[in-house]
C-alpha positions in Angstrom: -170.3 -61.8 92.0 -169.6 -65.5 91.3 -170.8 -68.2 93.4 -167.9 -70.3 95.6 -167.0 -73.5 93.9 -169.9 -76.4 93.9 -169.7 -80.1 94.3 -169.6 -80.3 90.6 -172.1 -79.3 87.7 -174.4 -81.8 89.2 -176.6 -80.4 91.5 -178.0 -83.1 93.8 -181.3 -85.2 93.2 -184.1 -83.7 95.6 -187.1 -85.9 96.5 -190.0 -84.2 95.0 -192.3 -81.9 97.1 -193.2 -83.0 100.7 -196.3 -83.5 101.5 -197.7 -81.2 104.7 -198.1 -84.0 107.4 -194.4 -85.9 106.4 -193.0 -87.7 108.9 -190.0 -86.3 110.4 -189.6 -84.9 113.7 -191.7 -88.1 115.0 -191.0 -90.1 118.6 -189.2 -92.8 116.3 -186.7 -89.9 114.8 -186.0 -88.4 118.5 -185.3 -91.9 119.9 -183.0 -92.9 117.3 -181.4 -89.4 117.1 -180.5 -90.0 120.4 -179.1 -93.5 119.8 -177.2 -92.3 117.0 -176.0 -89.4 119.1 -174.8 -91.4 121.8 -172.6 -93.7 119.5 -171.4 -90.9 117.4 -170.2 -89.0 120.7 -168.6 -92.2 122.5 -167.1 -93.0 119.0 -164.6 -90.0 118.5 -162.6 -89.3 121.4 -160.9 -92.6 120.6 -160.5 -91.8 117.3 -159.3 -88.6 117.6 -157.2 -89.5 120.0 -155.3 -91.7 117.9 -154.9 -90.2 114.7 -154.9 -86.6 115.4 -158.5 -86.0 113.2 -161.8 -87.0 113.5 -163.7 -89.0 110.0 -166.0 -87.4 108.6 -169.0 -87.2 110.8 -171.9 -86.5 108.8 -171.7 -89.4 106.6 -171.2 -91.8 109.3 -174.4 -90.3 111.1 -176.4 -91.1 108.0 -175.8 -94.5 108.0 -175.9 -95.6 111.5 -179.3 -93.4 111.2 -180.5 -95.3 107.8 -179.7 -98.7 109.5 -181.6 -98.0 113.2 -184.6 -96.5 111.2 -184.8 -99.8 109.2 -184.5 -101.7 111.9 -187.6 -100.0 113.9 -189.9 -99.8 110.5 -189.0 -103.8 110.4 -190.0 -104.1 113.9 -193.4 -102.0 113.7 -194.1 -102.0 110.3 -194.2 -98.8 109.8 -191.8 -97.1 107.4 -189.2 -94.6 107.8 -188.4 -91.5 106.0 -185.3 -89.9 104.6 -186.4 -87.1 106.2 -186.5 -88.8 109.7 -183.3 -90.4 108.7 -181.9 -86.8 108.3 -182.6 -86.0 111.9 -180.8 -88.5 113.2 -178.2 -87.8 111.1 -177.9 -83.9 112.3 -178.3 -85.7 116.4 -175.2 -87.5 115.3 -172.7 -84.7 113.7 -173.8 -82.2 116.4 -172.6 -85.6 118.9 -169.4 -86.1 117.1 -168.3 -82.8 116.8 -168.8 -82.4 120.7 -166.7 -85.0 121.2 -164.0 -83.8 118.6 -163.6 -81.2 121.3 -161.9 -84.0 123.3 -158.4 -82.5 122.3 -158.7 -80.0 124.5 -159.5 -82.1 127.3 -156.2 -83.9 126.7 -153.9 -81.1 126.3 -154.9 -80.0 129.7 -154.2 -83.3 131.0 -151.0 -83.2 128.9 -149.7 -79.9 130.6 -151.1 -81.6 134.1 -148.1 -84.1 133.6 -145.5 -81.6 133.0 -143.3 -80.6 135.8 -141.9 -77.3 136.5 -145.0 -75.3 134.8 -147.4 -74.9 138.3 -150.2 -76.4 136.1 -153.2 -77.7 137.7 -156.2 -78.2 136.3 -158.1 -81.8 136.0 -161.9 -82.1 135.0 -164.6 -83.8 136.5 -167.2 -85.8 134.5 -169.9 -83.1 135.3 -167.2 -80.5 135.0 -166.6 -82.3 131.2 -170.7 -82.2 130.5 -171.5 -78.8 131.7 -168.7 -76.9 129.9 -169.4 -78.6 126.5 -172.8 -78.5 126.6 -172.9 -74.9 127.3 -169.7 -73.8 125.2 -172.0 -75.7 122.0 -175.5 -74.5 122.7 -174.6 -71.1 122.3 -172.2 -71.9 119.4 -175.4 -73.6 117.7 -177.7 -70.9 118.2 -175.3 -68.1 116.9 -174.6 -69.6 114.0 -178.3 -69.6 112.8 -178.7 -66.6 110.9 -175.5 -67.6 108.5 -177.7 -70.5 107.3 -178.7 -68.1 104.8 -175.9 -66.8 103.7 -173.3 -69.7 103.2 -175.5 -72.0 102.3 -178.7 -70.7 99.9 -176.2 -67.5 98.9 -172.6 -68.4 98.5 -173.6 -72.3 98.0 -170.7 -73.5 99.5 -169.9 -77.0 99.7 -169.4 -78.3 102.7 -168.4 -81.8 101.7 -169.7 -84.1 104.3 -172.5 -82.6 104.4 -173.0 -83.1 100.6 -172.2 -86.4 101.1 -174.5 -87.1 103.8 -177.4 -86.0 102.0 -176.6 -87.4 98.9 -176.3 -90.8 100.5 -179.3 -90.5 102.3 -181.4 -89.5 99.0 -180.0 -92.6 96.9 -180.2 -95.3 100.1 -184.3 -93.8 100.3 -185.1 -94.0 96.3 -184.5 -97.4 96.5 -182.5 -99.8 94.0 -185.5 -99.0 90.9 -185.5 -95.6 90.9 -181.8 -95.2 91.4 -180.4 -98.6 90.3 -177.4 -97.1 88.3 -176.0 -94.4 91.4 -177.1 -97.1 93.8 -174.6 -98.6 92.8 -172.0 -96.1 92.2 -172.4 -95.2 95.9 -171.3 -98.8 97.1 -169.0 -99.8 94.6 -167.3 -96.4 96.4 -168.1 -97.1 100.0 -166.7 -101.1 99.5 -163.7 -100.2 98.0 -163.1 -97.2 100.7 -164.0 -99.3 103.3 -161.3 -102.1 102.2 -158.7 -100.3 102.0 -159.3 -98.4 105.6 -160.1 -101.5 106.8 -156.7 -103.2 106.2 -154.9 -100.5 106.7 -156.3 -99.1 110.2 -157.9 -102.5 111.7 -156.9 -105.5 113.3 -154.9 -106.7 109.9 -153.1 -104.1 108.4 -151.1 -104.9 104.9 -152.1 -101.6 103.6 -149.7 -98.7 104.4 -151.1 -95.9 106.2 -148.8 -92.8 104.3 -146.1 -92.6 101.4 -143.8 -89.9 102.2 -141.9 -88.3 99.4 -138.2 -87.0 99.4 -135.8 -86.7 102.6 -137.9 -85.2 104.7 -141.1 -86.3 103.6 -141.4 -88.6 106.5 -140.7 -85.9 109.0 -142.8 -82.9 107.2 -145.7 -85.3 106.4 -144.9 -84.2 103.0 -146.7 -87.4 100.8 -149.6 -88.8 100.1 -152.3 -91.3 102.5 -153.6 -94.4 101.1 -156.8 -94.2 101.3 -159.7 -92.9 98.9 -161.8 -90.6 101.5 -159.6 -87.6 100.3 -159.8 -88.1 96.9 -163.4 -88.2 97.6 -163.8 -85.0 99.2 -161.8 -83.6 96.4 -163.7 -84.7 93.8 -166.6 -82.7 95.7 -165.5 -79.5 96.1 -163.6 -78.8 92.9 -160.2 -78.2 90.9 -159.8 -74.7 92.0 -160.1 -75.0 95.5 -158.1 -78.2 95.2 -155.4 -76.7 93.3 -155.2 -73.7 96.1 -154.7 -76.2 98.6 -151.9 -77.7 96.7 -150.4 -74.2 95.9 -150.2 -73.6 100.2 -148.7 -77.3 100.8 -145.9 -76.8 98.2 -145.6 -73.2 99.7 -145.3 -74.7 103.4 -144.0 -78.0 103.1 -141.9 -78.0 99.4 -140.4 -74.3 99.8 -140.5 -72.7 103.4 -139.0 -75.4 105.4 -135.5 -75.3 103.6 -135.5 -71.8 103.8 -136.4 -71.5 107.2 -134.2 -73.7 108.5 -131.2 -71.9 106.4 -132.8 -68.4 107.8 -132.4 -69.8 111.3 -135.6 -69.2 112.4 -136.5 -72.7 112.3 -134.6 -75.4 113.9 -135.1 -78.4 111.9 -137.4 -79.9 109.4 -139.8 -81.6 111.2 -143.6 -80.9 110.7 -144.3 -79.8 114.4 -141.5 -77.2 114.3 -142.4 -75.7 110.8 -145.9 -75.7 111.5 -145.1 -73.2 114.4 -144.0 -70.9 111.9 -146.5 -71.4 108.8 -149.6 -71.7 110.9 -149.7 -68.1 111.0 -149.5 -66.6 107.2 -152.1 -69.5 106.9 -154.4 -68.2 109.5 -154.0 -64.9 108.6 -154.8 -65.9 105.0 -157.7 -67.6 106.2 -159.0 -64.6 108.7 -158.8 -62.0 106.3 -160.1 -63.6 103.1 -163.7 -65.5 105.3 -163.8 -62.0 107.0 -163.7 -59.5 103.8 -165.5 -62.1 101.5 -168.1 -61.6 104.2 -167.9 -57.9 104.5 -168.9 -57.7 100.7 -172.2 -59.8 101.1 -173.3 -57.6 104.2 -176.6 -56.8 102.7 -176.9 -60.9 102.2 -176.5 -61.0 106.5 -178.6 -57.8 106.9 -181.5 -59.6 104.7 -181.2 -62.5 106.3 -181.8 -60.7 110.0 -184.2 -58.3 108.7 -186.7 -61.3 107.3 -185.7 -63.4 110.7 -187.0 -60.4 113.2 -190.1 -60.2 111.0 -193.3 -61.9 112.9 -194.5 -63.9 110.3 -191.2 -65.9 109.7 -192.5 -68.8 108.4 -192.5 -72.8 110.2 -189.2 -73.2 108.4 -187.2 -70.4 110.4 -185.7 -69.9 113.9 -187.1 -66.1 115.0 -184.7 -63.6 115.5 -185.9 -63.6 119.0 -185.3 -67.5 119.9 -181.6 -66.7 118.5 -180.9 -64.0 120.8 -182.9 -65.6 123.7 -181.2 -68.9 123.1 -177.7 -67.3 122.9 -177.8 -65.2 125.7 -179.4 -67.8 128.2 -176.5 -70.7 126.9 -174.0 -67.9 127.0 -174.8 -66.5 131.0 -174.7 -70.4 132.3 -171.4 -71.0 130.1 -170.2 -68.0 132.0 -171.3 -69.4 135.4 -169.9 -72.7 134.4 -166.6 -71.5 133.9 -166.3 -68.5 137.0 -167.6 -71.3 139.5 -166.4 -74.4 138.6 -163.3 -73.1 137.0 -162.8 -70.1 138.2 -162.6 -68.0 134.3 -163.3 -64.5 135.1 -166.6 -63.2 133.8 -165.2 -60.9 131.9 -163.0 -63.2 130.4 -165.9 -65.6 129.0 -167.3 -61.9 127.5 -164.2 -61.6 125.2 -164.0 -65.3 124.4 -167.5 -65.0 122.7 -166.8 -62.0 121.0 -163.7 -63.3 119.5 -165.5 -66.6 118.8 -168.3 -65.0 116.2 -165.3 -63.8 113.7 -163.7 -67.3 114.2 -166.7 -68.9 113.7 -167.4 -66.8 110.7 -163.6 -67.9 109.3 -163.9 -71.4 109.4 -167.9 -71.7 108.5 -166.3 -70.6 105.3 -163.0 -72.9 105.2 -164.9 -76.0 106.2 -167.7 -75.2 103.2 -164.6 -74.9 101.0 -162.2 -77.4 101.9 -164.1 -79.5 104.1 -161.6 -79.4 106.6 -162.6 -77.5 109.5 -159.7 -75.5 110.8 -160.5 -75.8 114.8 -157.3 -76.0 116.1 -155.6 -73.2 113.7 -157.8 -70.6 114.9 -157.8 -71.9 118.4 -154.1 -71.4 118.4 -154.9 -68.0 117.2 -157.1 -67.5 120.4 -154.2 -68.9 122.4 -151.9 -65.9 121.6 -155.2 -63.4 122.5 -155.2 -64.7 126.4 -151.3 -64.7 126.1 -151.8 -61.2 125.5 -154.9 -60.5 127.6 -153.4 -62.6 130.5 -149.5 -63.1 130.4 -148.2 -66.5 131.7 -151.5 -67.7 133.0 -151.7 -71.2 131.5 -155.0 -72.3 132.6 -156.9 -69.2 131.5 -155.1 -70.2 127.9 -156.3 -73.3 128.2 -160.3 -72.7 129.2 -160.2 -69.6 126.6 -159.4 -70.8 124.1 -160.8 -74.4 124.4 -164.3 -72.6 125.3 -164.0 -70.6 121.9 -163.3 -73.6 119.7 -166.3 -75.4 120.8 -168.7 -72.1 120.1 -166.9 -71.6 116.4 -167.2 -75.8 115.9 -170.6 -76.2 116.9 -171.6 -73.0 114.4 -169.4 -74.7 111.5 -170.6 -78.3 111.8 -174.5 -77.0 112.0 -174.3 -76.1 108.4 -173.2 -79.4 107.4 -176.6 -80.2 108.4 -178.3 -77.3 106.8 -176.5 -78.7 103.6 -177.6 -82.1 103.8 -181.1 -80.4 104.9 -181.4 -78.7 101.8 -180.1 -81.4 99.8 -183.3 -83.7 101.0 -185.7 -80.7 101.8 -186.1 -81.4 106.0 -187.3 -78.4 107.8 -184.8 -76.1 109.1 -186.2 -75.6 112.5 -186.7 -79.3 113.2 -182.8 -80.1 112.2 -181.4 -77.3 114.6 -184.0 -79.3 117.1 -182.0 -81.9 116.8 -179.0 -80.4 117.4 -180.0 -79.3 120.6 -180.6 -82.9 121.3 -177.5 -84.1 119.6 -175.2 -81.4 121.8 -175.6 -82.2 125.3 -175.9 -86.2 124.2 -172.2 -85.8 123.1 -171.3 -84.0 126.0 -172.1 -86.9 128.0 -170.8 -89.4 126.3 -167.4 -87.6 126.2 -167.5 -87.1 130.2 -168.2 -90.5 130.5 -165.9 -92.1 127.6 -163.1 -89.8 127.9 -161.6 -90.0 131.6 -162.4 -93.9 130.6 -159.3 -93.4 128.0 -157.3 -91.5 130.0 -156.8 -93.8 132.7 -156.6 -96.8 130.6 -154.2 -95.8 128.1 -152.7 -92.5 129.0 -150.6 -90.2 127.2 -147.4 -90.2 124.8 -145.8 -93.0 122.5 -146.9 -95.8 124.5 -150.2 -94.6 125.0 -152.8 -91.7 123.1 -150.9 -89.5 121.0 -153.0 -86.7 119.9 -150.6 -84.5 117.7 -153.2 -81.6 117.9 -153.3 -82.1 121.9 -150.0 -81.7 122.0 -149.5 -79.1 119.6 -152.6 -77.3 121.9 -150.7 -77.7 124.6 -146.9 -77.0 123.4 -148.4 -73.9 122.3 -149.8 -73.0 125.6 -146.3 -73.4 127.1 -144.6 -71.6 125.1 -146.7 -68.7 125.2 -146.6 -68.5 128.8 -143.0 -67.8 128.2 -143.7 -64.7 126.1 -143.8 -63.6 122.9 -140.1 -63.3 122.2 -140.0 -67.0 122.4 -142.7 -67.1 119.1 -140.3 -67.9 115.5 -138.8 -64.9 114.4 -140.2 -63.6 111.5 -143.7 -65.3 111.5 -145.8 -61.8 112.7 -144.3 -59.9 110.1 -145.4 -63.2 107.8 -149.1 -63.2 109.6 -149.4 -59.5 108.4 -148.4 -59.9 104.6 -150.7 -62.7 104.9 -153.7 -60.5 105.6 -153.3 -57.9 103.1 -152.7 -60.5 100.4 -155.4 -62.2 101.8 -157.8 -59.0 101.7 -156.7 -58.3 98.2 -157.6 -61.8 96.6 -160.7 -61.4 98.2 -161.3 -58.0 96.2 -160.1 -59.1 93.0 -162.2 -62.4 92.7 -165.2 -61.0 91.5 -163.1 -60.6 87.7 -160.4 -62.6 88.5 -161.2 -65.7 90.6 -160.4 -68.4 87.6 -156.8 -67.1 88.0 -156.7 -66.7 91.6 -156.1 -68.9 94.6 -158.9 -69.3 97.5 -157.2 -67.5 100.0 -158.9 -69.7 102.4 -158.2 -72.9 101.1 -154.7 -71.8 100.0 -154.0 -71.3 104.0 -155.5 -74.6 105.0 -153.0 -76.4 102.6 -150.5 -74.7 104.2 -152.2 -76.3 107.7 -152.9 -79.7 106.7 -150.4 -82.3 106.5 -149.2 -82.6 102.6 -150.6 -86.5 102.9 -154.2 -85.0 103.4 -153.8 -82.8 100.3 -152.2 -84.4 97.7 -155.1 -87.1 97.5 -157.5 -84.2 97.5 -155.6 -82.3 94.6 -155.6 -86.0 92.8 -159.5 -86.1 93.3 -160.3 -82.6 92.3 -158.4 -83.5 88.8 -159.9 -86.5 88.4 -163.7 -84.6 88.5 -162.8 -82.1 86.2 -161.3 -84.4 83.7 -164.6 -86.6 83.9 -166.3 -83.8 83.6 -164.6 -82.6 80.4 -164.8 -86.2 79.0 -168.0 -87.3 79.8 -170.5 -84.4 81.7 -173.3 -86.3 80.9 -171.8 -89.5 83.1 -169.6 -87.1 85.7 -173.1 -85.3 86.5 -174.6 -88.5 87.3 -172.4 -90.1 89.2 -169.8 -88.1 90.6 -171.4 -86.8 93.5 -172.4 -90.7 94.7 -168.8 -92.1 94.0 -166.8 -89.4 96.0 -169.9 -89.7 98.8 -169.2 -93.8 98.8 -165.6 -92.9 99.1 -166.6 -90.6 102.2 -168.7 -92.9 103.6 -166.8 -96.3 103.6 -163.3 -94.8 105.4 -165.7 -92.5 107.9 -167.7 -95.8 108.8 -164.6 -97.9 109.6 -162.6 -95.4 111.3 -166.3 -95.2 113.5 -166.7 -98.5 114.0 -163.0 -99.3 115.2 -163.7 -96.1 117.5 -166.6 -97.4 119.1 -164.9 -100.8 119.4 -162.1 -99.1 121.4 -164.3 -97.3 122.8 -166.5 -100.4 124.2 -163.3 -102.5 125.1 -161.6 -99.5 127.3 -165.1 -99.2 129.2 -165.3 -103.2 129.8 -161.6 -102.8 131.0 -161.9 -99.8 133.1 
């Protein structure tokens, strides 16, 4: 069977052979791990909160990493490592993917501020900590065993984590050994930077979108301006580019008209067609990650069998640790939520369950299309406890928050295990980190968060959160039934699977002429601004790569990583300004 699309022809410079003793999980790595963690965690939620997404995490972990570690060699003359750089950099994505999970936090308080619904449920700081914490330990230690799998067997991408490791082998070989890609990198990372600079900071002349046709403007149908797309296209390929772009003209060129003239939309508006596409997409998704992983089940069945052996080697998590670690995180998640918030045990048993094929699902859409599809699948969960628990709102809410923060934690590990492998760190000591990186985020979200929340609020004048309120506008109108759900978009959700199961089966022979069924259903998620860009950037690789592959193998993979790196850092850094000026406020 073929191997998933690659970054590009190129594969990645490694350092040569460690030696034994290398520094890398040293007291130096742990302190700044921490550090980075703590800024990486305090950073989102503002972000987030604004524009709807997070940056890309990874990149910006490696560089607030690389400068902290150069700092502390300057100051003890001792020098730091890529490798200790790396674990800093894994503390910061497992940090800033906890606090992602801040959109659930304000969807609750959005459905708190609703009258008429009988919803009550506010969060305490500790409340904040312990449920994250929890929900994401046992999310990182189920996750392990797929290491093997998507990353050494089906090589997938995973863009930002490409990216980060990339970054972190050209800023550590130094201006001689690398002069040429050096340079490549930050000729991409200046002109990124620029442009989301002065068009998201204090002076904007830049515009932020470019909507195209009518209803461009209301469908999101158009294109950003801004290069950190492009970049991640270039990355991961024409194919699963050009899928993406077959699912935005499929959801945002051709089903909105048609909808809207078959009634069963209203109007042409992004939030009310997305209600309807979201699920052929996820069902596209779901049954393309979950049969694509039923034909490498002797891959998963290798992978357990060599992790139960004794002699599993320093580079391994045993099979034991895994189960030990999972089932110790998953009992106090389960006490967390039946005491404090009063989620039936039960309950929290069918929310993992359902979280391992979720997890599974989007492991495999964020390797492809680097977009990790956390509140598609949550949405997915949603309609479960609508099912499981008619009309009860909270239970919705805890559910299926508690689920997307196991599946997250699972999909942004490998990010890590991608840069890891990409700079050959130890994969035992980067999943130490992200036990550092987890509960460091948690509590810089239970701190930073209700911070926000009093001092801006919610709604046009204040935090907008599109996928908050799409969390929660799903939540409420599930708790109405299912006959209020678009007509026509189950019987769409089950073509969707069997199409989906039968691309997966034909790819072995066919895949140059087929679609990605997984990134064809997150173009039909994302907002056509998003994915145009993308589809620009994977054309752009392949033609440099037919021109010149001598020049495209060299460079390619530091450009798009520069273009990453520059819009991730900014969009950090005017987080973490907000971030500091709503704490001095409050």
């Amino acid at each position: 069977m073929p191997r998933m699309a690659t970054p590009s022809t190129h594969v990645p410079a490694q350092p040569s052979a460690a030696p034994v003793r290398r520094r890398e999980l040293t007291a130096r790595a742990v302190a700044v791990s921490v550090l980075v963690a703590i800024i990486m965690g305090a950073s989102f939620p503002p972000v987030v909160l604004k524009i709807g997404y997070g940056p890309n995490i990874s990149v910006s972990a490696a560089f607030f990493g690389f400068i902290a570690l150069a700092i502390t060699a300057a100051l003890s003359r001792v020098g730091a490592t890529v490798y200790e750089a790396n674990m800093a950099q894994t503390a910061g994505t497992a940090a800033g993917e906890i606090g992602f999970m801040c959109i659930v936090l304000a969807a609750i308080d959005m459905l708190n501020d609703r009258p008429g619904l009988g919803f009550s449920l506010h969060l305490t700081g500790w409340q904040i900590f312990l449920w994250l914490t929890f929900a994401g330990l046992t999310g990182a230690f189920l996750a392990i065993p797929l290491r093997r799998h998507y990353i050494d067997e089906e090589n997938l991408t995973f863009a930002d984590g490409t990216a980060a490791g990339e970054t972190l082998v050209v800023l550590y070989q130094g201006a001689r050994e690398a002069a040429m890609r050096l340079k490549a990198l930050f000729a991409g990372l200046g002109l990124s930077a620029f442009v989301a600079f002065f068009r998201d900071g204090p002076w904007t002349f830049i515009p932020g979108e470019l909507p195209f046709g009518a209803h461009g403007a209301a469908l999101r149908m158009g294109t950003e301006v801004g290069v950190l797309s492009i970049g991640a296209g270039m990355m991961v390929g024409l194919r699963i580019t050009l899928s993406m772009g077959l699912g935005m003209v499929l959801a945002w060129v051709l089903a909105p008209p048609a909808l809207v003239a078959q009634g069963w939309v209203p109007h042409q508006t992004f939030p009310e067609v997305l209600r309807w596409v979201m699920w052929p997409a996820t069902g596209l998704m779901v049954a393309g990650g979950l049969t694509a992983l039923v034909l490498k089940w002797n891959v998963i069945a290798r992978t357990f069998s060599k992790l139960s052996a004794k002699d599993v080697g320093s580079d391994e998590i045993p099979l034991r640790w895994v189960a030990w670690g999972a089932g110790l995180s998953a009992v106090a998640l389960a006490l967390v939520q039946k005491l404090s918030l009063d989620f039936p045990y039960w309950l929290t048993a069918v929310s993992l369950l359902l979280s391992i094929p979720l997890m599974l699902v989007g492991i495999r859409v964020l390797g492809e299309t680097n977009w990790a599809p956390i509140s598609a699948l949550a949405n997915l969960m949603q309609a479960v406890f609508a099912g499981l628990q008619p009309g009860h709102v909270p239970v919705n809410m805890i559910g299926s928050g508690m689920s997307g923060t196991v599946a997250g934690q699972g999909e942004h590990l490998m990010q890590c295990y991608r840069s890891g492998k990409i700079i050959g760190s130890n994969n035992r000591s980067l999943f130490y980190m992200q036990l550092v990186g987890i509960p460091v985020g948690a509590a810089a979200v239970a701190v930073v968060y209700p911070a926000l929340r009093q001092k801006y609020g919610f709604g046009d004048h204040g935090l907008t959160s599109p996928i908050s309120v799409k969390w929660a506008g799903f939540a409420e109108l599930l708790a109405k039934g299912f006959s209020t759900l678009p007509q026509g978009c189950l019987a769409a959700l089950c073509v969707a699977l069997v199409l989906g199961v039968a691309i997966t089966l034909l790819e072995p022979r066919w895949h140059r002429f087929l679609p990605s069924p997984t990134a064809l259903g997150i173009g039909m998620l994302v907002p056509g601004y998003a994915i145009v860009p993308m589809v620009l950037g994977g054309i752009a690789q392949s033609v440099w790569a037919r021109r010149s592959p001598r020049t495209e193998a060299i460079y390619n993979i530091p450009v798009a990583s520069g273009f990453i790196a520059g819009e991730a850092l900014v969009l950090s850094i005017i987080a973490i300004a907000a971030a500091v000026r709503s704490l001095s406020a409050g």
